[in-house]
C-alpha positions as CSV (number, residue, x, y, z in Angstrom):
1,X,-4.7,10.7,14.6
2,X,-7.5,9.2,16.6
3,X,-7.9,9.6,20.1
4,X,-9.6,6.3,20.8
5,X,-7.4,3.6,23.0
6,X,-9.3,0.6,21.6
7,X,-6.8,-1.5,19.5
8,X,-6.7,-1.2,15.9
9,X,-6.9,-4.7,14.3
10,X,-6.9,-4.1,10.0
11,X,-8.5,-6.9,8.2
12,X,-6.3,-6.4,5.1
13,X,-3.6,-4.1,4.4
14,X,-3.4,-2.2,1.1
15,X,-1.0,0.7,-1.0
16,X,-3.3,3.0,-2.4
17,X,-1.3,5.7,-4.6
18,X,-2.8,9.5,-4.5
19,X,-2.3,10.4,-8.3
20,X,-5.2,8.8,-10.1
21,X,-4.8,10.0,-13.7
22,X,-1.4,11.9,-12.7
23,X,-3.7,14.5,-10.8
24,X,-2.4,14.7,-7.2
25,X,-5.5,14.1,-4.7
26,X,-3.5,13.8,-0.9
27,X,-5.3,16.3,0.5
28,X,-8.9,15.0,-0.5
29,X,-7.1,11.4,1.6
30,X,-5.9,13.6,4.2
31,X,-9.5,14.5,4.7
32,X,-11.1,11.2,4.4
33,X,-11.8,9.9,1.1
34,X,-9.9,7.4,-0.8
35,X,-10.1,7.3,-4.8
36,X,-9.0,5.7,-8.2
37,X,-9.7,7.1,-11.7
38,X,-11.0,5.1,-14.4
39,X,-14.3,7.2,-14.9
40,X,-16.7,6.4,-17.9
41,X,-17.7,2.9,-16.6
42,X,-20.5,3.8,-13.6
43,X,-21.6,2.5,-10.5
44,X,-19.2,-0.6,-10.3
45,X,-21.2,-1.8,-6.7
46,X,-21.4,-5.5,-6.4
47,X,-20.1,-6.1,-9.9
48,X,-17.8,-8.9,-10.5
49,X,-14.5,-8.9,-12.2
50,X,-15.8,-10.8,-14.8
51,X,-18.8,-8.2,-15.1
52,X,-16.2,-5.3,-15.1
53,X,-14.0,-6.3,-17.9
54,X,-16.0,-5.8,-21.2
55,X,-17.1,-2.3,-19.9
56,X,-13.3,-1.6,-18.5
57,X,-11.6,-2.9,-22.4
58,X,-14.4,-1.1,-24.0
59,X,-14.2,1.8,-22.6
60,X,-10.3,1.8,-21.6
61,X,-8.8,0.4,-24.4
62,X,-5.1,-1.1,-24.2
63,X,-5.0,-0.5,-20.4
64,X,-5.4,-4.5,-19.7
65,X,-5.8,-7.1,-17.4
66,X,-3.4,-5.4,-14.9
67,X,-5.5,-2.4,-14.8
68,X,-8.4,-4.1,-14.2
69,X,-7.1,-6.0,-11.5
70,X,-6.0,-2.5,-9.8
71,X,-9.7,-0.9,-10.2
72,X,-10.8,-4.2,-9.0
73,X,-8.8,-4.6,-6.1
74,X,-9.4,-1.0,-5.1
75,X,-13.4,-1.3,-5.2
76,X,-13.5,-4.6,-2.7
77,X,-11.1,-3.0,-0.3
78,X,-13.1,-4.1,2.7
79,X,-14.0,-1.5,5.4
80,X,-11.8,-2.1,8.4
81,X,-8.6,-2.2,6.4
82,X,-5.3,-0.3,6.6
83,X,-4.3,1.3,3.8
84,X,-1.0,3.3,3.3
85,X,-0.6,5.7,0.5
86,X,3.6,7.5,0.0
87,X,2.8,11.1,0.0
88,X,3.5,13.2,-3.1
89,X,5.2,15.8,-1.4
90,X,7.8,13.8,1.0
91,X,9.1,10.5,2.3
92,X,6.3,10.3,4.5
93,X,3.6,7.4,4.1
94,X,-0.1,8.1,5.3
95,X,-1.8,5.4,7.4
96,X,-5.8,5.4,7.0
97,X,-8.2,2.7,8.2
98,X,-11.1,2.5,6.0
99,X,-14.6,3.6,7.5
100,X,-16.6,2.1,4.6
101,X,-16.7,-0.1,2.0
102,X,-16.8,1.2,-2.2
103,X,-18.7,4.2,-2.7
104,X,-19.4,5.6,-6.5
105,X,-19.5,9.0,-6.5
106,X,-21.5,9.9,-9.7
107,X,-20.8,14.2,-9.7
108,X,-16.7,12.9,-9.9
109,X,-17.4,10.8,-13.1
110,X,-16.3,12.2,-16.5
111,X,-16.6,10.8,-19.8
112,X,-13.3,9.4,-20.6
113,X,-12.0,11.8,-23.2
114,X,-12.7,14.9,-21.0
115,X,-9.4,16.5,-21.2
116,X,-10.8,19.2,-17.9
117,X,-10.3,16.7,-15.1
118,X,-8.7,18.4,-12.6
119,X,-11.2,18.1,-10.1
120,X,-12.9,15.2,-11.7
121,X,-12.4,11.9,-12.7
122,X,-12.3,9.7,-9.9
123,X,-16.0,8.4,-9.1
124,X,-14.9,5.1,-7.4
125,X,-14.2,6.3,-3.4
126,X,-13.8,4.4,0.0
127,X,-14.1,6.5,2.9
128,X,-11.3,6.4,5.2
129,X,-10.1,7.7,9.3
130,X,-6.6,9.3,8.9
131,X,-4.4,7.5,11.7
132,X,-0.9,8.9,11.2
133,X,1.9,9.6,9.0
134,X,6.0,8.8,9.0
135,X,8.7,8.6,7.6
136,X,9.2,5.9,5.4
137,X,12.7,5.3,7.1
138,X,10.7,4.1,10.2
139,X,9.2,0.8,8.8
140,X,11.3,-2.3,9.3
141,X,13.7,-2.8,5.8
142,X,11.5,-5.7,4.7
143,X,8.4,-3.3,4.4
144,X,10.2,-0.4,3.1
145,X,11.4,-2.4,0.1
146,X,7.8,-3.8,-0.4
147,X,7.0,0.0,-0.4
148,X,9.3,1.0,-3.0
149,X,8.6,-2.0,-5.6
150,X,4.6,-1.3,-5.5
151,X,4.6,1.5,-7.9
152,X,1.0,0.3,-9.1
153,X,-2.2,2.6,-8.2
154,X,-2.9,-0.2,-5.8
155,X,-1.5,-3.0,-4.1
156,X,-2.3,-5.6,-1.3
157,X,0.3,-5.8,1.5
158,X,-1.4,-7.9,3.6
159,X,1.4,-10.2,4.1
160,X,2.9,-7.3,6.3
161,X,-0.2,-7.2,8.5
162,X,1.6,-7.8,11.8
163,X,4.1,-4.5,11.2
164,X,1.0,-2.5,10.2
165,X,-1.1,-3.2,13.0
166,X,2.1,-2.3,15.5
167,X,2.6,0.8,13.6
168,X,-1.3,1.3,13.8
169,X,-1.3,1.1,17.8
170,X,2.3,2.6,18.6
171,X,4.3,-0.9,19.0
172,X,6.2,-0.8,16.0
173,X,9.3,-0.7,18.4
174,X,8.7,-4.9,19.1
175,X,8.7,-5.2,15.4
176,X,11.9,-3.6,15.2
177,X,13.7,-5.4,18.2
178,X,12.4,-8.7,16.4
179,X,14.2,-7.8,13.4
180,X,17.2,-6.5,15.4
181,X,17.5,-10.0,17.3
182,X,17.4,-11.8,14.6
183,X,19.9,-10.2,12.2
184,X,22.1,-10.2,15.4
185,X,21.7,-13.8,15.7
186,X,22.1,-14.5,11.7
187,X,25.9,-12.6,12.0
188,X,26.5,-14.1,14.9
189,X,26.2,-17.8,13.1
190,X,27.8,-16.0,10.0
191,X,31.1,-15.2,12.1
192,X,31.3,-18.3,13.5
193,X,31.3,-19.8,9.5
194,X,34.4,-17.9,8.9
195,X,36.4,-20.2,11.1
196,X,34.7,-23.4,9.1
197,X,37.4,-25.9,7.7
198,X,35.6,-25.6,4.7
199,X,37.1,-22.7,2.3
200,X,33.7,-22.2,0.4
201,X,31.7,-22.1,3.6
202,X,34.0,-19.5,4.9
203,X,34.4,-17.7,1.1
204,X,30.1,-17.7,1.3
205,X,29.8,-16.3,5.1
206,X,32.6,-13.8,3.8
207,X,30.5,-12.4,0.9
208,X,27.3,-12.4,3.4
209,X,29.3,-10.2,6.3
210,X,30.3,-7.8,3.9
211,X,27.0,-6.8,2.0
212,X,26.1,-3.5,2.4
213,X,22.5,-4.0,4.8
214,X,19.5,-2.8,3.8
């Protein structure tokens, strides 16, 4: 964790997963440096999408638009963002804030039907500070479902940008009082629907007491 007391503020927030190719790299993001697979296509550096895609089909054949847009969003990451990647090995989620911008690394590039990439295979790097890591059961239920449903290599969560940057600087507690007041307040207006005159109002606020939460 860093021992600086100047405020973290992430310009974007991304989930970067640690397997790229099925080969498990957490402790190269432990120590600093970020990757994707998809080797065989070079230095990618201020390449478009558009400019990416014939190499990326013609050398990644069947592996599509979605793909692409995974290696793409990966590679324009911009430095100052927070990115959280689920460990392999636990419920725990690293938090990183990245110390550079897309960096091809040409001694990790393979040609694509090297089947010895154990150590290899994942050219396109960002450089990155480790911050912390916890337990996924500490991030407010809104993020840890957002958690759970990215299951691509990478995906922006920006949208939960105020969470990350509590987490980031130790406030994550206000985020959670927030969320506390609030779902106090919705059952409070929810018990006060079961006494409604109205037997579908009081049927609906009925259903909405009784769901499980999470």
């Amino acid at each position: 964790m860093s021992d600086s007391s100047e405020k973290i503020k992430p310009v974007s927030v991304f989930v970067v997963r640690c397997k790229p190719h099925d080969i498990i790299k957490e402790d190269e993001f432990l120590k600093g440096t970020l990757s994707v697979g998809w080797p065989s296509l070079g230095d990618l550096t201020g390449m478009t999408k558009e400019q990416i895609e014939p190499i990326f089909n013609n050398v990644w054949t069947g592996h599509g638009p979605i793909r692409l847009s995974q290696l793409y969003n990966f590679i324009t990451i911009p430095k100052g963002s927070a990115v959280l990647t689920p460990s392999v090995y636990s419920r725990d989620v690293h938090l990183f804030i990245t110390t550079s911008g897309y960096i091809y690394n040409k001694e990790q590039d393979i040609f694509v039907n090297d089947k010895d990439i154990k150590d290899k295979g994942n050219p396109h790097q960002i450089k990155a500070r480790f911050v912390k890591s916890m337990a996924r059961e500490d991030f407010s239920t809104k993020l840890q479902n957002a958690l759970n449903a990215a299951k691509r290599t990478v995906t922006n969560l920006s949208v939960y940008m105020p969470e990350i940057e509590a987490i980031l600087n130790n406030e994550s507690e206000k985020i959670k009082d927030t969320e506390n007041k609030y779902r106090d307040e919705a059952l409070e207006t929810l018990s006060k629907l079961l006494k409604s005159e109205d037997e579908n109002i009081r049927l609906q606020a009925a259903i909405n007491l009784l769901k499980p939460k999470g």
